[in-house]
C-alpha positions in Angstrom: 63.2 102.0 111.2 65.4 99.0 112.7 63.8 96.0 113.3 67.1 93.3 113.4 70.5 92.6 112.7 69.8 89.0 110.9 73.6 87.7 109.9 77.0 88.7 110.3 80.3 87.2 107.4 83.2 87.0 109.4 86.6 87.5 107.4 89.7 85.9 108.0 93.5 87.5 107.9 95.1 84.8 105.2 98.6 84.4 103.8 99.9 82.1 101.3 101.8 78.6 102.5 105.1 80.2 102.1 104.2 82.9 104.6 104.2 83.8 108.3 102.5 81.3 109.9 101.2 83.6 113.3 100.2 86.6 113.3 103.0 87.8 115.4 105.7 86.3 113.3 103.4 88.5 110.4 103.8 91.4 112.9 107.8 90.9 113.4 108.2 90.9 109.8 106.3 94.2 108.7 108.2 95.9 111.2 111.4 94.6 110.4 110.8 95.9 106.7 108.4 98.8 107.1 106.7 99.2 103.2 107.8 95.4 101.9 104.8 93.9 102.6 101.7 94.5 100.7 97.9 93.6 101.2 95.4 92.6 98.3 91.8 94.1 98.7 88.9 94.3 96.3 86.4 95.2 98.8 85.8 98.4 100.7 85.3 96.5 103.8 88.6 94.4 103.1 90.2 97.5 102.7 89.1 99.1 105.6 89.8 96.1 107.6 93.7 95.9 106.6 94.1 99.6 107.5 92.5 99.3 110.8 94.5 96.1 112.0 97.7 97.9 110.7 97.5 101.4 112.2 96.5 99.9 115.2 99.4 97.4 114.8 102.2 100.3 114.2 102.4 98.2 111.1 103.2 99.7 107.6 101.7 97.4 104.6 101.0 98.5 101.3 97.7 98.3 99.8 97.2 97.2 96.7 93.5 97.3 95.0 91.9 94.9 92.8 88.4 94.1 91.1 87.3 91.9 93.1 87.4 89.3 95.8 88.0 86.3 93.3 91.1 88.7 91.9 92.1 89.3 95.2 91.9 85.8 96.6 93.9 84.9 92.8 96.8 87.5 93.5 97.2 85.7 96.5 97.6 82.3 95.4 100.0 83.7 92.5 102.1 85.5 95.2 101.4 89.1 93.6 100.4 90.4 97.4 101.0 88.1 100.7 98.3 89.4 102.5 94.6 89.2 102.1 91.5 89.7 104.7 88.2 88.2 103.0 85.2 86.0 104.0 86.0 82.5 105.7 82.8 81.4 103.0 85.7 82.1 100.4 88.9 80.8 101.7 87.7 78.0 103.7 88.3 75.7 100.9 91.4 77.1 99.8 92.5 76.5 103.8 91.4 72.8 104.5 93.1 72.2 100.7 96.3 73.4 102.2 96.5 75.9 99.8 96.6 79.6 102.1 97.0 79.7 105.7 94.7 81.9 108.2 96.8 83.3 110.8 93.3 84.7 112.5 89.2 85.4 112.1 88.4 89.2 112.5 85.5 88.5 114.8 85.7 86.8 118.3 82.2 85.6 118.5 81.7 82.8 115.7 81.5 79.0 115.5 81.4 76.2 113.1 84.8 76.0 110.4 86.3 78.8 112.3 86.0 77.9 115.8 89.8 77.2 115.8 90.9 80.0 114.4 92.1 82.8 116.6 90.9 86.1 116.9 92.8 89.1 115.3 93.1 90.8 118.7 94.0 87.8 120.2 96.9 86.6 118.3 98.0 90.2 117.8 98.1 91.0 121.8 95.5 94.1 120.7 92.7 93.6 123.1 91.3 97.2 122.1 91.1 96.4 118.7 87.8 95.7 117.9 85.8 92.7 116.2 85.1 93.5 112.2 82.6 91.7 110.6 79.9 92.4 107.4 76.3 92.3 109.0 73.2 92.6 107.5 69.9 93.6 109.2 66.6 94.6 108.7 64.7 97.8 108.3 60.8 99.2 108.0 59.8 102.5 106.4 59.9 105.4 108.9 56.7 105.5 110.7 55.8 102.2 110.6 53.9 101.0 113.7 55.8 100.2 116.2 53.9 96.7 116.9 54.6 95.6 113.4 58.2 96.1 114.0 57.9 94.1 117.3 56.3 91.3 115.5 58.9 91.0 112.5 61.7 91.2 115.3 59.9 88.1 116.9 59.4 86.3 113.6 62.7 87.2 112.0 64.1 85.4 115.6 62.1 82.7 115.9 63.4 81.6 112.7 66.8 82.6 112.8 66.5 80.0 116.2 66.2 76.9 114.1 69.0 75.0 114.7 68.6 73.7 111.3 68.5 77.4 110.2 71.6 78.3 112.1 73.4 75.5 110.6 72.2 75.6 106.9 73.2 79.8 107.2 76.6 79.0 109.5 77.6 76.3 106.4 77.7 79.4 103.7 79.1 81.4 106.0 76.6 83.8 107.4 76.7 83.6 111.5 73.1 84.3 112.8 73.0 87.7 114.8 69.7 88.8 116.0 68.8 91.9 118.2 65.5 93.8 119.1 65.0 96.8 117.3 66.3 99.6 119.8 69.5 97.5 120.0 69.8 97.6 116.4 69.2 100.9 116.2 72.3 102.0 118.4 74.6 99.3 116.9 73.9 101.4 113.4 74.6 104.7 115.2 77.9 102.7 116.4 78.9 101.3 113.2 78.5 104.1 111.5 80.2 106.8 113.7 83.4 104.1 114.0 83.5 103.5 110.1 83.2 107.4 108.9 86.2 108.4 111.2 87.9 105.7 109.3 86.6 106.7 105.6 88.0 110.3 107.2 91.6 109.3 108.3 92.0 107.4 104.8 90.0 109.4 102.6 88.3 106.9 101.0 85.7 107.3 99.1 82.6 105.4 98.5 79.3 105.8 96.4 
């Protein structure tokens, strides 16, 4: 049973130093050379994110899989693919080095190191496309009374409220996001239906 979304890891669109430095100019050049670019990915979500930016983009990038988020973030730096998406907790230090360039953060809704970063949708002119984060939540056993769930809402928020909380979880890159248990409850029934017509256009499959 849902109780609360607790945090969210908001990824960022990164290219190396050499690359496009806007999104736009990113989007200019994939359609000027449909199948030259590629995209790195060594997660499922990063994965899903490129192909959901780029079919809703008219864009065509190729993917190209790795072990990893270290290896992914490595083939970057190396120049084997010129796109990534991973977590700003990951890049950030690669970006205030100098090192990679974010053209945009895949979520609207954040604060702290990406606050001036600008939204995928944004930058792209897309305002359909929709925010993309990884969130984490809580959940009871089925048939557990309903004013326990109530109370570990309440708790779970009171805490997540701290500003010294928020900052400590904000600093490794997990954005507090709290909701009351019927909320949660149709955001799951959102994320899900949204993701598996994904996983059904690109036939990916997952364990």
């Amino acid at each position: 049973m849902p109780i609360t979304t607790t945090t969210k890891t908001v990824s960022a669109l990164v290219v190396g130093m050499d690359g496009p430095k806007s999104v736009k100019e990113l989007m200019a050049k994939a359609k000027s050379e449909p199948g030259k670019l590629n995209y790195g990915a060594g997660t499922i979500t990063a994965q899903l994110m490129g192909y959901r930016f780029h079919k809703a983009a008219g864009l065509d990038i190729v993917y190209v899989p790795f072990k990893g988020t270290p290896e992914t973030v490595n083939g970057l730096l190396t120049g084997s693919v010129q796109i990534i998406y991973a977590a700003n907790v990951t890049v950030n230090p690669l970006i205030e080095s100098g090192k990679v360039r974010a053209l945009a953060k895949l979520d609207r809704r954040t604060a702290g190191s990406m606050e001036n970063i600008p939204a995928l949708a944004d930058a792209a002119g897309l305002p359909d496309l929709e925010d993309m984060s990884v969130w984490l939540g809580l959940v009871a056993p089925k048939g557990t009374p309903k004013p326990i769930i109530d109370k570990l809402q309440q708790k779970v928020a009171q805490i997540m409220a701290d500003p010294a909380m928020r900052d400590k979880s904000e600093r490794i890159g997990a954005f507090p996001m709290i909701s009351g248990p019927e909320e949660f409850g149709q955001f799951i029934r959102q994320e899900a239906g949204r993701w598996q017509k994904v996983l059904q256009e690109t036939n990916i499959k997952y364990d």
